[in-house]
PAKOL-576891 format. One line per field, with one value per residue (C-alpha): residue in one letter; residue number from 1; x, y, z. Coordinates in steps of 0.1 Angstrom, whole numbers. Example, Ala and Ser with C-alpha at 12.3 -4.5 7.8 and 13.67 -1.06 7.14 Angstrom:
! residues 2
rest: c(A / S)
nr: c(1 / 2)
east: c(123 / 137)
north: c(-45 / -11)
up: c(78 / 71)
This chain:
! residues 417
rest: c(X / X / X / X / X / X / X / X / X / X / X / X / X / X / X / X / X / X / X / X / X / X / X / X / X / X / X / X / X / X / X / X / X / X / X / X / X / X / X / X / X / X / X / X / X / X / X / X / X / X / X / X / X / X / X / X / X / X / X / X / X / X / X / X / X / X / X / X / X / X / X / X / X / X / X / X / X / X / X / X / X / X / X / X / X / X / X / X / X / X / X / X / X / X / X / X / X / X / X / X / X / X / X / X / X / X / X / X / X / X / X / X / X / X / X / X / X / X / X / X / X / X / X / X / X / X / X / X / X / X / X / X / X / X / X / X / X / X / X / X / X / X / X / X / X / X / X / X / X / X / X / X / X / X / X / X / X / X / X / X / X / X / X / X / X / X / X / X / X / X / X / X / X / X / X / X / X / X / X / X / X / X / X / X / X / X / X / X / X / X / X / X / X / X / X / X / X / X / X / X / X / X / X / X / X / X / X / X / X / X / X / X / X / X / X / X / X / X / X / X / X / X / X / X / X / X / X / X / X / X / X / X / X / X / X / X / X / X / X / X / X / X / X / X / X / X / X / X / X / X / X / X / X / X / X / X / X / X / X / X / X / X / X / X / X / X / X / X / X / X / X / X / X / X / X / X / X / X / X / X / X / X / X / X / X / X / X / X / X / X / X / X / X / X / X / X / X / X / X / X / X / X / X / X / X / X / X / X / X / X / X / X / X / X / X / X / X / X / X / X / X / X / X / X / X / X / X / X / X / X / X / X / X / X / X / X / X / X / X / X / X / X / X / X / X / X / X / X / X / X / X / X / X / X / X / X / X / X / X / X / X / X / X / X / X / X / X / X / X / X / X / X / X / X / X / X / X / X / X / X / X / X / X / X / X / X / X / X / X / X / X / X / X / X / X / X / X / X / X / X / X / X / X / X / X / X / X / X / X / X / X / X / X / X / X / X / X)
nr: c(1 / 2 / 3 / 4 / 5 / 6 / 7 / 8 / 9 / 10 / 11 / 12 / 13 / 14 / 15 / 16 / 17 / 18 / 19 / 20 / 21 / 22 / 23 / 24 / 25 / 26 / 27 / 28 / 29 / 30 / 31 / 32 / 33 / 34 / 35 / 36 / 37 / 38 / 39 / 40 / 41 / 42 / 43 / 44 / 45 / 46 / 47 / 48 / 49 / 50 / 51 / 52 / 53 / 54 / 55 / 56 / 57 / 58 / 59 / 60 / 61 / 62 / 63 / 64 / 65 / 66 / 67 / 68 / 69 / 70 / 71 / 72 / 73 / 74 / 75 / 76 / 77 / 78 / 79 / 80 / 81 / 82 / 83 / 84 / 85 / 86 / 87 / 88 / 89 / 90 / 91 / 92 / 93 / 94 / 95 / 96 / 97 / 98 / 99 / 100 / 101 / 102 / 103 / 104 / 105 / 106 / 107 / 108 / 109 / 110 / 111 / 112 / 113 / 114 / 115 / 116 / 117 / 118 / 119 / 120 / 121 / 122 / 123 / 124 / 125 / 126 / 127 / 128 / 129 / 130 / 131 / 132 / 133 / 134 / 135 / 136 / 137 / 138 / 139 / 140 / 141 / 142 / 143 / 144 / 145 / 146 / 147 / 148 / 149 / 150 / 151 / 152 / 153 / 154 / 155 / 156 / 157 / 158 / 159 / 160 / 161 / 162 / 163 / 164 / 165 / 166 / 167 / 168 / 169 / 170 / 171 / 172 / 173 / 174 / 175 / 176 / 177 / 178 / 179 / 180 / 181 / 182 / 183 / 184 / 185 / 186 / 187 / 188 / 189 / 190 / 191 / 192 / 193 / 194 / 195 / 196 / 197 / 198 / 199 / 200 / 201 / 202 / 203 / 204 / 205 / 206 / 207 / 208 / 209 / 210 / 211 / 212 / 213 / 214 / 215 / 216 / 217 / 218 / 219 / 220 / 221 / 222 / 223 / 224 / 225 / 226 / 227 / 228 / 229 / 230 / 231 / 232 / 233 / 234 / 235 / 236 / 237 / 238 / 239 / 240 / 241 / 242 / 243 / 244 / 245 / 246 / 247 / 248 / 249 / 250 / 251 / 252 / 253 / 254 / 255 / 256 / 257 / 258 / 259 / 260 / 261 / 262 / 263 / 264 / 265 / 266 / 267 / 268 / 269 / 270 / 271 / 272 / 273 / 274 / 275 / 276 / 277 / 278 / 279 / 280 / 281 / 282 / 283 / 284 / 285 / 286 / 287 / 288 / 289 / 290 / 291 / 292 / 293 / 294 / 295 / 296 / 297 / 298 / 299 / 300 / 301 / 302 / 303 / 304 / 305 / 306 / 307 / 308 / 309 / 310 / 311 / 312 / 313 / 314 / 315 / 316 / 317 / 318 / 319 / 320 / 321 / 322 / 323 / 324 / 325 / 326 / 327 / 328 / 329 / 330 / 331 / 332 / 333 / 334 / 335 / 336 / 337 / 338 / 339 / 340 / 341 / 342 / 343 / 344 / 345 / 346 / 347 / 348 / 349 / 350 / 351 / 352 / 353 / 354 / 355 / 356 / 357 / 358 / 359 / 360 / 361 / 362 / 363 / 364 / 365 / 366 / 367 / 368 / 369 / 370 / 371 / 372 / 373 / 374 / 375 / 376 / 377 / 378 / 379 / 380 / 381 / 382 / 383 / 384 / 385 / 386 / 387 / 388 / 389 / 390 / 391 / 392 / 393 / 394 / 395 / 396 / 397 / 398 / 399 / 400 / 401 / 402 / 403 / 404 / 405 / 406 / 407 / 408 / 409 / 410 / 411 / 412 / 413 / 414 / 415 / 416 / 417)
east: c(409 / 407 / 421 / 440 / 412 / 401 / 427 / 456 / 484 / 515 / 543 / 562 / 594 / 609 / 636 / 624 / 610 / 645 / 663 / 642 / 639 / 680 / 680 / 659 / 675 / 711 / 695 / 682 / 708 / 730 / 708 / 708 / 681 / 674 / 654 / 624 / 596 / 563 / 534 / 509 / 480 / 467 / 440 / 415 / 417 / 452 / 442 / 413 / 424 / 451 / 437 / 406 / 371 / 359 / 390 / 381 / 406 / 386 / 351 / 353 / 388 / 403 / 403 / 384 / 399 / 374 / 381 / 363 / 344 / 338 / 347 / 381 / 383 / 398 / 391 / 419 / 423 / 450 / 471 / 464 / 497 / 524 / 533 / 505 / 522 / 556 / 544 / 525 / 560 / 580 / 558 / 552 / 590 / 596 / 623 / 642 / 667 / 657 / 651 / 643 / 646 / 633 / 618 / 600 / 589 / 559 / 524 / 495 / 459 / 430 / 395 / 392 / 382 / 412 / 422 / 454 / 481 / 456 / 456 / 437 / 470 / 502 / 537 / 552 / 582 / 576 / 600 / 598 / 614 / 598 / 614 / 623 / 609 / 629 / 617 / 649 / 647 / 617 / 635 / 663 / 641 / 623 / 654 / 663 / 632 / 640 / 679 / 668 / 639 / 662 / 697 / 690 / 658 / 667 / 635 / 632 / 595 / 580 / 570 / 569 / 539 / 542 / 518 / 518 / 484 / 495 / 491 / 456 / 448 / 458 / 433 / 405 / 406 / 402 / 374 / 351 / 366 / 359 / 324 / 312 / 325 / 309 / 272 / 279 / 283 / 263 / 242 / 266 / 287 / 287 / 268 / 305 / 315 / 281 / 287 / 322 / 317 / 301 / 326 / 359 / 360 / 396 / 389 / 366 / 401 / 407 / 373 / 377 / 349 / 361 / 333 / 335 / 376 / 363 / 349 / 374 / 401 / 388 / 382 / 405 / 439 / 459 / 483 / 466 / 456 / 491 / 501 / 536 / 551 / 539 / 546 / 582 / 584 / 563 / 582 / 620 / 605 / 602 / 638 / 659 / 646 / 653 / 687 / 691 / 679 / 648 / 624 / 588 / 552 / 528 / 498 / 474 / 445 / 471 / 460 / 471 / 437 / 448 / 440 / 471 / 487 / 497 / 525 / 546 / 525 / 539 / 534 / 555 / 535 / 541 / 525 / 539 / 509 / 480 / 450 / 464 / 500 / 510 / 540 / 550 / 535 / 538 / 543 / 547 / 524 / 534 / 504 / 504 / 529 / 500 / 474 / 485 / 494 / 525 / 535 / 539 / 541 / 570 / 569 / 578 / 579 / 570 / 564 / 553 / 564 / 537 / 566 / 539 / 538 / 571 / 576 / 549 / 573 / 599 / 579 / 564 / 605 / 614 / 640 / 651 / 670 / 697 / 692 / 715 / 745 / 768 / 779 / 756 / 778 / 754 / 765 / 753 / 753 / 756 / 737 / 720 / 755 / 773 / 744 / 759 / 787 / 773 / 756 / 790 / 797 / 780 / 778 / 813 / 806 / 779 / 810 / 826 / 796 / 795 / 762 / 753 / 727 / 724 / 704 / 685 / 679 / 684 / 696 / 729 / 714 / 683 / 710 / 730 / 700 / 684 / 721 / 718 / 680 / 694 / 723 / 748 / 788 / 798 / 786 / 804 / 803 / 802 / 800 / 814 / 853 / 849 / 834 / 865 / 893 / 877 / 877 / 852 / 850 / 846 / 831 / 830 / 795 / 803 / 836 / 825 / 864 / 867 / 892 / 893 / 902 / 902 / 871 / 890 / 905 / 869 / 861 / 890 / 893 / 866 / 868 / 902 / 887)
north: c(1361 / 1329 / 1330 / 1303 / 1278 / 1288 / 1278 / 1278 / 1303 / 1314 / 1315 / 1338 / 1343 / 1314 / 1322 / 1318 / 1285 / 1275 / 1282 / 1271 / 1236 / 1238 / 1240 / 1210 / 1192 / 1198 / 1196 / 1162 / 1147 / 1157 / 1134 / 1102 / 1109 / 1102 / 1118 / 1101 / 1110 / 1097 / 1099 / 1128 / 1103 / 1074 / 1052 / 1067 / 1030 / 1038 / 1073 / 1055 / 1026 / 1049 / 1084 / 1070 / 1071 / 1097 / 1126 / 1155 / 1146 / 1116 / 1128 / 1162 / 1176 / 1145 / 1154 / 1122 / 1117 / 1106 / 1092 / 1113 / 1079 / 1070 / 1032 / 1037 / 1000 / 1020 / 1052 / 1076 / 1110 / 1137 / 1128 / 1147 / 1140 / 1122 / 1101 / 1072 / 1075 / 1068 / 1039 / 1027 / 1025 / 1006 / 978 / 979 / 981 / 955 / 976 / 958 / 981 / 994 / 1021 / 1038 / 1075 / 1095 / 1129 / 1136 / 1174 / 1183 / 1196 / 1180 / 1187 / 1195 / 1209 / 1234 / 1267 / 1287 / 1314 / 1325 / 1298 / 1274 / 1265 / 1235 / 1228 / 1232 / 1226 / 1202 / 1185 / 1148 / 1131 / 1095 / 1074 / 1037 / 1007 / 1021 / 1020 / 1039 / 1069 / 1080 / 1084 / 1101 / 1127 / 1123 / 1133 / 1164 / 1179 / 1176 / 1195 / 1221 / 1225 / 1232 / 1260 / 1278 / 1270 / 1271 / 1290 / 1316 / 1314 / 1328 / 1331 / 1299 / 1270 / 1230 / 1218 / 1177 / 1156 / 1116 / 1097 / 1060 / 1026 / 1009 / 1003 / 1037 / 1054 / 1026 / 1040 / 1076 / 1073 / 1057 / 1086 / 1112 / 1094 / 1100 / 1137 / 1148 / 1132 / 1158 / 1188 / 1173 / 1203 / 1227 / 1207 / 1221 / 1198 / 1184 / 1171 / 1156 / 1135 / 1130 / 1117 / 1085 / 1080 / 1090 / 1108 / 1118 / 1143 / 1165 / 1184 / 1195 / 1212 / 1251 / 1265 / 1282 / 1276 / 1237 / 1242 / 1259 / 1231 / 1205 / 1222 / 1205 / 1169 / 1142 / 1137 / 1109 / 1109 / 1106 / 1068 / 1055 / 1021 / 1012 / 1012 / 1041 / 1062 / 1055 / 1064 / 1102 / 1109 / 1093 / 1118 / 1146 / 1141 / 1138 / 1170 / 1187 / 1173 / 1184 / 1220 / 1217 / 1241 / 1222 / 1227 / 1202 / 1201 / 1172 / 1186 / 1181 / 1148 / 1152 / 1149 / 1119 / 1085 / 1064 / 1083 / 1066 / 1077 / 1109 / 1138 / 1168 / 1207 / 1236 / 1267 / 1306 / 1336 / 1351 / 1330 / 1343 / 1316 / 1291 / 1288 / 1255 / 1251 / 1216 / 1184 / 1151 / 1116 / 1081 / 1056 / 1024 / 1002 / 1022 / 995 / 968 / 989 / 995 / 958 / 951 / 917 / 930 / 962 / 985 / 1010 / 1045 / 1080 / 1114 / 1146 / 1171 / 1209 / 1230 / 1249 / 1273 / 1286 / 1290 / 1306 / 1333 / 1336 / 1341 / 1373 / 1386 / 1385 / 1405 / 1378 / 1381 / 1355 / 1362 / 1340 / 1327 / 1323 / 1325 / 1354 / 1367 / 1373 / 1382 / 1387 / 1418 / 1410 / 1450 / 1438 / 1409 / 1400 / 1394 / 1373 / 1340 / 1348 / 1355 / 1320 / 1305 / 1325 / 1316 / 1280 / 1279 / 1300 / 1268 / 1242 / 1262 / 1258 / 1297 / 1315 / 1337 / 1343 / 1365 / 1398 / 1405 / 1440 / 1466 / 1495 / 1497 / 1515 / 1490 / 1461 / 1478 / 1489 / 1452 / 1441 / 1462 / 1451 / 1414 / 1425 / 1415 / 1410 / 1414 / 1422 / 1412 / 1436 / 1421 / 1451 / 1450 / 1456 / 1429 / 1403 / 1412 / 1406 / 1379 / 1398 / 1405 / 1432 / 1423 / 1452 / 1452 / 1460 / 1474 / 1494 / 1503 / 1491 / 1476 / 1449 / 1431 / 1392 / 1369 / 1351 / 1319 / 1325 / 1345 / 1315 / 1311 / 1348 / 1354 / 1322 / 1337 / 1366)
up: c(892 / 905 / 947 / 967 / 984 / 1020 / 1047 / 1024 / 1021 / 997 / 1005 / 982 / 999 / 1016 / 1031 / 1072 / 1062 / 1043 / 1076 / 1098 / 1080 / 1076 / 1114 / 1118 / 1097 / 1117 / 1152 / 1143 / 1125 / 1153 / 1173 / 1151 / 1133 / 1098 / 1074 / 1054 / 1028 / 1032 / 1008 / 1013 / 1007 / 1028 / 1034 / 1059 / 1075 / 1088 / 1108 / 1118 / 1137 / 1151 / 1158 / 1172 / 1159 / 1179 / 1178 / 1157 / 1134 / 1121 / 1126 / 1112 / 1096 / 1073 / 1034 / 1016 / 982 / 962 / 920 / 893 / 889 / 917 / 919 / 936 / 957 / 986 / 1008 / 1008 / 1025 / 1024 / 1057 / 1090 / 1107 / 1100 / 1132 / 1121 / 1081 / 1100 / 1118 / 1089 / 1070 / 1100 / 1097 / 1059 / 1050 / 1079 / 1098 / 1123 / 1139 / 1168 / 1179 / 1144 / 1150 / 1121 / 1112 / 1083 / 1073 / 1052 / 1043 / 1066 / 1059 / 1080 / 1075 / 1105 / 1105 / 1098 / 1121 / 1134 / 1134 / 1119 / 1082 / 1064 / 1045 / 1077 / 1077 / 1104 / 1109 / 1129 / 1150 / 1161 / 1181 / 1174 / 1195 / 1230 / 1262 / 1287 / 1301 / 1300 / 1261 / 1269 / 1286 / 1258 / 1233 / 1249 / 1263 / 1224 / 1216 / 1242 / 1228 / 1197 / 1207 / 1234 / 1215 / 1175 / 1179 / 1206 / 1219 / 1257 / 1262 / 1260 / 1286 / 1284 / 1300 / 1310 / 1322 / 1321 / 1314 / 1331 / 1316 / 1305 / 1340 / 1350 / 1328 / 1334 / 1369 / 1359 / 1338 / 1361 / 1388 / 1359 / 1350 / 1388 / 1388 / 1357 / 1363 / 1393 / 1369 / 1339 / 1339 / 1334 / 1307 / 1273 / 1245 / 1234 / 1265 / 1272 / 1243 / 1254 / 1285 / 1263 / 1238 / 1250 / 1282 / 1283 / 1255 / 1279 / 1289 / 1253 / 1258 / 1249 / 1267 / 1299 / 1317 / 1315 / 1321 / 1355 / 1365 / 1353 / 1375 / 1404 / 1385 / 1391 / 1377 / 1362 / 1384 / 1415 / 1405 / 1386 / 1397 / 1416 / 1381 / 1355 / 1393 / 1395 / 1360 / 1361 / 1391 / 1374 / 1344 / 1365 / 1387 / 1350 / 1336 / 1364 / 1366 / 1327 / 1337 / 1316 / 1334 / 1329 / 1347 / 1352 / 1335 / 1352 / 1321 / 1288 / 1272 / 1238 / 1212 / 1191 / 1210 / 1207 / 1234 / 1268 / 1298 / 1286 / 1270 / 1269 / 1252 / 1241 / 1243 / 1237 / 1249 / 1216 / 1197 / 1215 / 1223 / 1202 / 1218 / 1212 / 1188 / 1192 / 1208 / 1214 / 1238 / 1242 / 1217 / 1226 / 1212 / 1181 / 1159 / 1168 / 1159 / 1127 / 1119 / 1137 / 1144 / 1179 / 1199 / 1195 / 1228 / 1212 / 1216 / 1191 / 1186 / 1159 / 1157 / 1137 / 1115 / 1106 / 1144 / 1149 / 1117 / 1137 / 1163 / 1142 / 1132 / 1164 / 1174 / 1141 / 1132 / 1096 / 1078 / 1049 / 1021 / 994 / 1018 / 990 / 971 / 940 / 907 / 878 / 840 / 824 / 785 / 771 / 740 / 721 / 707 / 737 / 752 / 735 / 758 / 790 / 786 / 783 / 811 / 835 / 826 / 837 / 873 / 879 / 872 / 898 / 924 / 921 / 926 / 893 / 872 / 836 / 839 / 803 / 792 / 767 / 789 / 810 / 839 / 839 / 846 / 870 / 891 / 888 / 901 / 927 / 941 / 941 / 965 / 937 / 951 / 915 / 884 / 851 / 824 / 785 / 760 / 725 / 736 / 761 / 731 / 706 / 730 / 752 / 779 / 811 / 831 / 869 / 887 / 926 / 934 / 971 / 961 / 922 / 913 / 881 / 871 / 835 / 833 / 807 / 799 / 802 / 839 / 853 / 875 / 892 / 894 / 913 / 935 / 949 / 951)
């Protein structure tokens, strides 16, 4: 037997993911945004110039297409994430309106170690707001994300960790701060923040190793050095949520790992997930549109929620989802003669947007019991009697009461009924 690749996973019954997608797709609409589809492959070049070099993402987990020959004139990889894809296809489809608020769900791809929560192939839905620089719309969009987690969701145990990393200046000033406090500690650093501390130094507060988190909890923070301007705004971001009831903690060590982020950075995160409790993630990108080939910079805002976490949720809560919304009627051909019939049957039922289906067997009790197993409203009976006088009999799966009707009149039978 040959078995799905390492870091994958099936998905055989879909039914959490269907509704939790359909509730995405209402939340956000309900917001102004607009749904796009974005190609699962693009050119390394793209996540490079945007991600940064030195994130993980880049350096270790992107999926490099390679041709069968060889010669391909361009490097391609499997996308990541999809907030670089989206900006990619402002610019290249030369959008004007502004601000463009889209969301996009699909398969990302990364070559981590899978564990719990973590899969090389994930499900995420991105949101992106691209042309707007009010922090108000900051607080716009993550009192959206928190609507849909507490409202559509029905999550109650979960928190929203902010934090807000300043302008270019802002975080100029950090680093030499955070340079002088780790050549204090260097000794005690692990071998990934040592190298860290060279090549992007903000990263060292993604580090996982407690010991080195121990130390950063007495490091210097971002905003202790803002400027007159990025101040007003982290301190106008923190008044509006609270004015919108949106409980929130500040984090002063969440930086986000993907480089393009500036000002507003903020987490969801669950105890329900264990270690890895994030479920959704995002912040403000406002040289991203340059950096991608932009005529000029588009200030914006995004965020990504891992649908493959809060499917978990779903889980550890013992949610359960009904799926086909719509009644089930399935035609029971009695015998191979009457299965011409049922085809004509049912073909009708689909004019009528009706949900049915034909069930396929020899033996009267096999059918019935297969009705039964798919949670059939109605099953409609075609035996001999039923072919000769063009007849059907309709039988009531929850009562057993049997009615016959004309073949001619069954949809519009059982749509009034």
């Amino acid at each position: 037997m040959i078995s799905r690749v390492r870091g994958t996973r099936d998905i055989v019954d879909g039914i959490a993911m269907e509704h939790l997608c359909m509730l995405l797709e209402k939340h956000l609409k309900n917001y102004r945004y607009s749904q796009i589809y974005l190609p699962l492959i693009e050119s390394t070049d793209l996540f490079k110039r945007s991600l940064g070099q030195e994130t993980d993402v880049v350096s270790k987990e992107m999926f490099v297409v390679t041709s069968s020959s060889g010669q391909s004139d361009e490097e391609i990889c499997l996308r990541p994430e999809a907030t670089a894809s989206t900006v990619r296809a402002f610019v290249e489809n030369g959008i004007q309106q502004t601000p463009w608020k889209v969301f996009t769900i699909g398969e990302m791809f990364r070559y981590e170690r899978p564990q719990k929560g973590r899969f090389r192939q994930f499900y995420q839905c991105s949101m992106e707001v691209i042309g707007s620089a009010c922090v108000a719309e900051d607080v716009l969009f993550i009192q959206m994300l928190n609507n849909f987690f507490s409202q559509q969701c029905g999550f109650l145990e979960y928190g929203l960790h902010i934090n807000y990393l300043g302008c270019h200046a802002d975080r100029s000033a950090l680093k030499e701060q955070l340079h002088t406090f780790l050549e204090e500690h260097i000794s005690a650093l692990c071998d990934t923040c040592k190298k860290r501390k060279d090549t992007n130094i903000l990263r060292i507060f993604d580090c996982k190793s407690s010991e080195c988190q121990k130390i950063y909890s007495n490091a210097p923070v971002i905003t202790s050095v803002l400027c007159a301007e990025c101040d007003y705004e982290w301190k106008q971001l923190q008044n509006n949520l609270e004015e919108l009831s949106v409980t929130f903690s500040h984090n002063p060590c969440l930086v986000r790992g993907l480089d393009y982020y500036n000002k507003t950075v903020f987490e969801f995160v669950s105890p329900l997930l264990g270690a890895q409790s994030a479920f959704c993630g995002g912040g403000r990108y406002d040289g991203l549109v340059q950096a991608v080939g932009g005529k000029e910079d588009q200030p914006s805002i995004g965020a990504a929620i891992g649908i493959d976490r809060v499917l978990m949720m779903f889980e550890v809560l013992g949610k359960s989802f009904i799926g086909n919304s719509k009644p089930l009627h399935v035609v029971l051909p009695l015998s191979q003669e009457e299965q011409s019939a049922a085809l004509q049957i049912v073909s009708e039922l689909h004019k009528h947007d009706l949900c049915a289906d034909v069930l396929f067997d020899k033996s009267i009790k096999n059918l019935m019991r297969k009705a039964n197993k798919l949670g059939a409203k109605v099953a409609l009976l075609l035996g001999s009697q039923e072919r000769e006088n063009g007849t059907v009999t309709v039988k009531n799966m929850m009562t057993g009461q049997e009615t016959v009707v004309k073949q001619i009149e069954i949809a519009q039978f059982l749509k009034n009924n």
